[in-house]
C-alpha positions as CSV (number, residue, x, y, z in Angstrom):
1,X,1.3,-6.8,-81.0
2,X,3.2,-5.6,-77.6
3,X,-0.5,-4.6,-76.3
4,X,-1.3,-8.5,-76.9
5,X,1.9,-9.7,-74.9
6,X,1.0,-7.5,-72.1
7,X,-2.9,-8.1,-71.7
8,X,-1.6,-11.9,-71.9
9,X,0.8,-11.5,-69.3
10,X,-2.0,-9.8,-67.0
11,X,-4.2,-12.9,-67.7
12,X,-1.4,-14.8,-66.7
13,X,-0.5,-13.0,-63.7
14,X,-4.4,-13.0,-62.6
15,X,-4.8,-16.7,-63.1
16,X,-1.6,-17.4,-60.6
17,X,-3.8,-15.5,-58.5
18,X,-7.5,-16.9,-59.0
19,X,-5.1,-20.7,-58.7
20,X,-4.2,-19.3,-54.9
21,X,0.0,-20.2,-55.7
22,X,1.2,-16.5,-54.9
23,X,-1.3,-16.8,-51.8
24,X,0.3,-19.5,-50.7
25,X,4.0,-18.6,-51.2
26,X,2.9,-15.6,-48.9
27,X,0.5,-17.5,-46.0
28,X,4.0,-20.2,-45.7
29,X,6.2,-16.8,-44.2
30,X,3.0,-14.9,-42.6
31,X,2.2,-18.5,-40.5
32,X,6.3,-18.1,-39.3
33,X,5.5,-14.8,-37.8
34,X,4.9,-14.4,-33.9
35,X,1.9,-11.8,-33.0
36,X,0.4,-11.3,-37.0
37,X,-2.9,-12.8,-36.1
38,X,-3.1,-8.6,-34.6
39,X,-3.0,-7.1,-37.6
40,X,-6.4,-7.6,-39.2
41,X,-7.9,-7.0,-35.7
42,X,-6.3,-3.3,-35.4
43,X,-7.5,-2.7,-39.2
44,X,-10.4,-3.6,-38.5
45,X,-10.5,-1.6,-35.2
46,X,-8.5,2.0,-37.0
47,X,-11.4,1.6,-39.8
48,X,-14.4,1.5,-37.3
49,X,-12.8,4.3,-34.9
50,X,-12.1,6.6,-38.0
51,X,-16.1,5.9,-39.0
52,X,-17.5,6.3,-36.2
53,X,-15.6,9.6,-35.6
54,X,-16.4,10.9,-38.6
55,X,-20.4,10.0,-38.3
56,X,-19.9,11.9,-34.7
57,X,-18.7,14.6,-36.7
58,X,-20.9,15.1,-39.5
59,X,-23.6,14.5,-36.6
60,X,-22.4,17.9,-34.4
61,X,-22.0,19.5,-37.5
62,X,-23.9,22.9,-37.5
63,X,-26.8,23.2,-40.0
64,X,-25.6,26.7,-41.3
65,X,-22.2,25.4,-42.1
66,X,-24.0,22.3,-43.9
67,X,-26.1,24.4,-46.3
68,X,-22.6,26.5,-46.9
69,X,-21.4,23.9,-48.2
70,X,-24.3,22.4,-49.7
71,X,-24.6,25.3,-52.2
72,X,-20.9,25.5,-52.7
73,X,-20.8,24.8,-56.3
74,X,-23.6,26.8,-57.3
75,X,-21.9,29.6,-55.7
76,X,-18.7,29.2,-57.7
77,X,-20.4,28.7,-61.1
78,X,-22.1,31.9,-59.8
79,X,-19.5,34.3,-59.5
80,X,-17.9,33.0,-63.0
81,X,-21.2,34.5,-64.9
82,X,-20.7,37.7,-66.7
83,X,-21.6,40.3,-64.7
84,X,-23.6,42.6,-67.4
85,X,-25.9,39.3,-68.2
């Protein structure tokens, strides 16, 4: 019965969120601060910098050191055979 109660108050909880109340209990204090329209723009900004950088990466990588790693786990699963099969 307490696994009942607490999928309900999930439900609940979800609903308060799908009717936008908790959204706007939040947007009234977020529209009070000075300088927050920022924030989405440097998310936005650290997540493209941090792709990009790692495409660069992945791009200079060294084709050696990609089929090292590309046969990684067949290596491991290799040395934990018997040796006398």
């Amino acid at each position: 019965m307490h696994i009942s109660k607490g999928w309900a108050l999930i439900f609940r909880n979800l609903k308060l969120l799908k009717n936008k109340t908790m959204l706007k209990f939040i947007r009234q204090y977020a529209d009070k601060i000075n300088g927050i329209d920022i924030y989405p723009i440097v998310g936005l900004l650290l997540f493209i910098i941090f792709f990009v950088a790692m495409l660069v990466y992945v791009k200079k990588m060294k084709k050696s050191s990609i089929d090292e790693m590309k046969n990684l786990p067949l290596d491991l699963f290799e040395e934990q055979k018997p040796s006398n099969v």
